[in-house]
N, C-alpha and C positions, 0 to 999 in steps of 0.2 A: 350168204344171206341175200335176200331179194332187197332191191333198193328200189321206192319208190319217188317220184316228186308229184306235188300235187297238195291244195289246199286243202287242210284236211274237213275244214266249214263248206265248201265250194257247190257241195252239191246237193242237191232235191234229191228229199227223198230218201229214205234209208239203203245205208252205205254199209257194207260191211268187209273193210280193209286190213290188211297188216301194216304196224304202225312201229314204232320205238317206244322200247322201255322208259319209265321215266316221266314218260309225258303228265302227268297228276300235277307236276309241279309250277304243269304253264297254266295260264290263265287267258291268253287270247292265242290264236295259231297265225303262221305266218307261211306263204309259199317257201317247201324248202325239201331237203331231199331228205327220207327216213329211211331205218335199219329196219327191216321186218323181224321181228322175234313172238309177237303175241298178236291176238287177233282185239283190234278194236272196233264196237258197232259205234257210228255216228245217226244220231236222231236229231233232224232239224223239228221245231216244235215253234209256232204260231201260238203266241197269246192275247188275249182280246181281255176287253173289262165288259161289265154287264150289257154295253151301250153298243157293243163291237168293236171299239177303239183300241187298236193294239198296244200292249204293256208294254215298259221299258225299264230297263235298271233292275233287274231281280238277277240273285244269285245263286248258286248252286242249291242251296240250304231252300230255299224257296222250292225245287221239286223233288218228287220223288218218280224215281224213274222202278218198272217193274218188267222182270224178263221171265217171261212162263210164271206169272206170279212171285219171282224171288225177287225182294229187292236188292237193287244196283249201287254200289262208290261210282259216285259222278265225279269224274277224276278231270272235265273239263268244263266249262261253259264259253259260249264265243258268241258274239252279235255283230254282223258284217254282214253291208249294202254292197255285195259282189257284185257283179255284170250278172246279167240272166239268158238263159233261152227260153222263149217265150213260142210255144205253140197257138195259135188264135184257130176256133173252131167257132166258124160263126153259119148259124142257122137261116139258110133263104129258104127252102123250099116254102110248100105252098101255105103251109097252115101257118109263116107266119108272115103270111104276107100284111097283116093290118101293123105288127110293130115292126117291121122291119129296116123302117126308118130311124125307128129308135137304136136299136141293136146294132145300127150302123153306126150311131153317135156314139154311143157308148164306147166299142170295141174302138175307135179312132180317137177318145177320151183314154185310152187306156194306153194306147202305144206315144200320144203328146208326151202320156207323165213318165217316160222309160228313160234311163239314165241311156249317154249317149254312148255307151261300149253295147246296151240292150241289142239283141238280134231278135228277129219275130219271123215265124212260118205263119201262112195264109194256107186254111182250108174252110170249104164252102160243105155245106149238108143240102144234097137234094139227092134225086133221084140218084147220083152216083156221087163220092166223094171225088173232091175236085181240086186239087193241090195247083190254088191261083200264085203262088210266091214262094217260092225257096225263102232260106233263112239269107235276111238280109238287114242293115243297120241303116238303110234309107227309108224312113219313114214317111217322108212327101210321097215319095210312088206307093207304098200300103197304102197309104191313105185314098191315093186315085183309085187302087183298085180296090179297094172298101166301095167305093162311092158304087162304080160302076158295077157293083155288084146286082144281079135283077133275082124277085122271087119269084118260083115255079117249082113246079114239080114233087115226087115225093119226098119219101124223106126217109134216108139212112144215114141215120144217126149212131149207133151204135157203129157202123164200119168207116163211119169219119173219123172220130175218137179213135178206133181203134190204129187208121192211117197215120195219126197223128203223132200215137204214141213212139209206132214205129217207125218214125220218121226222125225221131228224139234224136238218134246213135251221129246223124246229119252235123247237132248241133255243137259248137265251137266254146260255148261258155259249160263248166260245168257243173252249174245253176238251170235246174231245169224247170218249166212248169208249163203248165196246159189251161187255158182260159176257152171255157166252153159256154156260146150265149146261145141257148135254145127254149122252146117251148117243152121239151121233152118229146115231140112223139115222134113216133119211129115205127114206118110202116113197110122199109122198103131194103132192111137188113141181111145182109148172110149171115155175120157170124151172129153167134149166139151171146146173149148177155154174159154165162158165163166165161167165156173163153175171153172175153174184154176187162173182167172182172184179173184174171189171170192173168194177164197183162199185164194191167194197170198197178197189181199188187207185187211184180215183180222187177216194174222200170223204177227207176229213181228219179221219177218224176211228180210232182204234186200237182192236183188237178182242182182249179177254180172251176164254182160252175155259177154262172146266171141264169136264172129258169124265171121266164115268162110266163106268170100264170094265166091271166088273159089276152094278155097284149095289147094293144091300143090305137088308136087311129089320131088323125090329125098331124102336124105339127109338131116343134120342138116343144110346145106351149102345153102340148096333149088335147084330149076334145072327150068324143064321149067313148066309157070301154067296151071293148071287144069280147065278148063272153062266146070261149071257145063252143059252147053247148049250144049254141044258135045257130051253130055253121056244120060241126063233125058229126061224123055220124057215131052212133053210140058205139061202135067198136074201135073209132079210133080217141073218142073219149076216154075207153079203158088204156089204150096203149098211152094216151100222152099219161094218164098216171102212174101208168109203171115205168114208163121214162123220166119222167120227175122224181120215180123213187131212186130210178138207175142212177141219176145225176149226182143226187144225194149223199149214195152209196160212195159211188167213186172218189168225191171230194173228201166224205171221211174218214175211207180205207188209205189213202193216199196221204193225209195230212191235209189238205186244202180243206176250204170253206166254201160254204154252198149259200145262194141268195133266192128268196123267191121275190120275185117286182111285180105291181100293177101296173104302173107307169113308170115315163120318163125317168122322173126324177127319183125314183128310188131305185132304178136300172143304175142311171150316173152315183148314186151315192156307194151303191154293193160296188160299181169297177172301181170307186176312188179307195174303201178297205181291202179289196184284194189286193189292190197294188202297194199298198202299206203294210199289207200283213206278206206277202212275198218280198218285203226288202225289209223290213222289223225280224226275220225271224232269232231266235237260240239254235246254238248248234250244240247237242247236250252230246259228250264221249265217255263211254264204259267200256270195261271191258268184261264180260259174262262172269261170271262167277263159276257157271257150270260150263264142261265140257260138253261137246255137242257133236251131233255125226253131219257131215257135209249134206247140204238140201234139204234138211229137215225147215221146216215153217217152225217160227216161235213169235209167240205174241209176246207183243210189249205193250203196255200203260204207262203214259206218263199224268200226273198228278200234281196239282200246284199243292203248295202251303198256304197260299197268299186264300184270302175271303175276295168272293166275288170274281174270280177269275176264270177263264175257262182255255183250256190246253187244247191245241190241234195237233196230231203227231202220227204217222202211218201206224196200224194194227197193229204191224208185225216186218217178219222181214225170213228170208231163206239162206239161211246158214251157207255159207262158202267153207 
């Protein structure tokens, strides 16, 4: 038999491992070495109340988990503030040069509130993606190199993301996620939406997104807003809305959460839920019901019981 060690809550992202018989009987997981004999999928799942405020204290009996439609024996539930690897993809190029003050503050509000084991990668969206910081646990220097960050140029945004993802395999915790602060647009790409879509639904990574609808000028105080439509031209008006749907997409095929901000202060408020709902989450454990042939795609649903709740949790996931 194969013996594994490894947490079995630990990571972003739908996981789909060999685990030990038996396991139904635990109720939280602990680093430790297991007997493979059956295959278990792990769903980390984010819950918020009407307001976005993340849930706490609910038990199994509270979801129902669905795999190609059949429903699942949830044989585990886990809730653990693990270390993270934290991917930062923050948008200078040019179009957002009016918040880009803001999206500085932000993205440096996000890494303050990281517990001290947290690791964070630094990439920049312009004209080329730009990998300013390996993964590192010194936050004072991210932060210098936030500040000194300058906007220009265009913007490839979809091949930053996709840098990023790839970039994951780097990381040392494994707790994974991707915090993406952009306006959406994206003029200046190779790969293709799809093939980032492909990606992103096969890392075990979950991917935040903050999307700037207009951006804003001024100060931390704010002043008057930026209305993208005064400045772009109508063709890349159409691209920042398909990149705001792209953002979208990606946050809720991945399991993460997606924000859109006018200002400041509803920028800082979307990074203070993200980074509560990436340390709140459930780690929900099934084991399929049905047999299945290796790389096959299967969706999953998960579904609360509870009134007024609402579940974040990847699609699906690719059969090992």
């Amino acid at each position: 038999m194969t013996v594994i060690s490894r947490s079995l809550c630990s990571r972003l992202g739908l996981t789909s491992i060999l685990t030990v018989g038996g396991l139904a009987a635990q109720m939280s997981f602990v680093t430790a070495n297991f007997q493979a004999n059956s295959q278990m999928v792990l769903v980390p799942v984010t819950v918020t109340d009407h307001y976005g405020k993340t849930v706490n204290g609910l038990r199994p009996q509270d979801f129902t988990v669905l795999d190609e439609r059949t429903p699942q024996q949830i044989l585990s539930l886990n809730r653990e503030d693990a270390p993270c690897s934290a991917g930062l993809v923050l948008d200078i190029s040019g179009s957002m040069q009016q918040s880009l003050g803001a999206a500085k503050r932000v993205v440096r509000e996000f890494v303050k509130a990281a517990n001290p084991q947290d690791e964070f990668l630094l990439l920049t969206v312009a004209t080329q993606p730009d990998k300013i910081s390996g993964f590192t646990t010194n936050t004072k220097v991210l932060e210098q190199e936030i500040d000194f960050t300058k906007s220009g140029g265009l913007t490839a945004l979809i091949d930053t993301v996709y840098m990023g993802i790839s970039h994951m395999h780097e990381a040392k915790q494994p707790r994974r996620a991707l915090l993406v602060v952009s306006d959406g647009l994206d003029n200046h790409s190779r790969y293709p939406k799809s093939k980032l879509l492909r990606l992103a639904m096969e890392a075990d990574v979950q991917i935040y997104t903050i999307i700037f609808d207009n951006g804003m000028v001024g100060g931390p105080s704010g002043g008057a807003p930026f209305r993208s439509s005064m400045v772009l031209k109508p063709i890349d008006q159409g691209r920042e809305r398909q990149g705001s749907l792209l953002l979208e997409e990606l946050a809720k095929k991945t399991g993460g959460l997606h924000f859109h901000v006018r200002n400041e202060a509803e920028a800082r408020v979307a990074a203070v839920k993200a980074g509560e709902a990436l340390r709140n989450e459930y780690c929900i454990a099934y084991r399929p019901s049905e047999s299945h042939s290796s790389g096959k795609w299967r969706r999953i649903q998960v579904k609360l019981q509870i009134p007024d709740g609402h579940a974040y949790a990847r699609y699906g996931y690719y059969s090992r």
